[in-house]
C-alpha positions as CSV (number, residue, x, y, z in Angstrom):
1,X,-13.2,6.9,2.4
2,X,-10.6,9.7,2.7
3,X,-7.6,7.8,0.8
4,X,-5.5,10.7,1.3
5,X,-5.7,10.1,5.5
6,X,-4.1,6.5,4.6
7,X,-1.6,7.9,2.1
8,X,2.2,9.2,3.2
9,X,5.3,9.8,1.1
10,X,8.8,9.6,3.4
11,X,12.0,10.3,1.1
12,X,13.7,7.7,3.7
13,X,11.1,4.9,3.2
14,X,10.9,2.8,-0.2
15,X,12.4,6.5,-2.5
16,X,9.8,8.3,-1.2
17,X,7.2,6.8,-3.1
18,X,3.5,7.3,-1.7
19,X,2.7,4.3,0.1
20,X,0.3,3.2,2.8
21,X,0.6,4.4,6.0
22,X,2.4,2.5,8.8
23,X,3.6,-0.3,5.9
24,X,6.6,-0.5,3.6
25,X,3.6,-1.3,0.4
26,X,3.4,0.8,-2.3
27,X,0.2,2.7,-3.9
28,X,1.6,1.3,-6.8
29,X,2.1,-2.3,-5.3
30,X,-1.4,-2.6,-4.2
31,X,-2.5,-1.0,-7.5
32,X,-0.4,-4.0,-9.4
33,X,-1.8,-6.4,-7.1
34,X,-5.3,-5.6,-8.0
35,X,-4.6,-5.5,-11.2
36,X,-3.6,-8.9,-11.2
37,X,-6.5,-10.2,-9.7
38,X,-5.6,-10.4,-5.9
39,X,-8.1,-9.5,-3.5
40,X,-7.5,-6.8,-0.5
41,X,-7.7,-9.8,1.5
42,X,-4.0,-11.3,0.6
43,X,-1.8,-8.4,0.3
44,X,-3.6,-6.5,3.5
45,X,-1.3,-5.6,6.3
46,X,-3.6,-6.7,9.1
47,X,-3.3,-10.0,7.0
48,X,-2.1,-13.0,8.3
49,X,-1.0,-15.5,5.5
């Protein structure tokens, strides 16, 4: 998997903080969510919850 092809940084979206592409989440916010035990499942764009 080429994570970098999924990654984009925008100084006009969220600070420019590197986030995945197409969304407004965070590579930290997913990174947080997984850390607290969330699977990919409930935080996944294509999601629907």
């Amino acid at each position: 998997m080429d994570c970098h092809a999924r990654i984009t940084i925008d100084p006009a979206i969220r600070s420019g903080k590197p986030r995945v592409k197409g969304t407004r989440i965070t590579v930290y916010d997913v990174l947080s969510y997984l850390a607290a035990g969330m699977t990919p499942s409930r935080f996944s764009p294509t999601s629907r919850h």
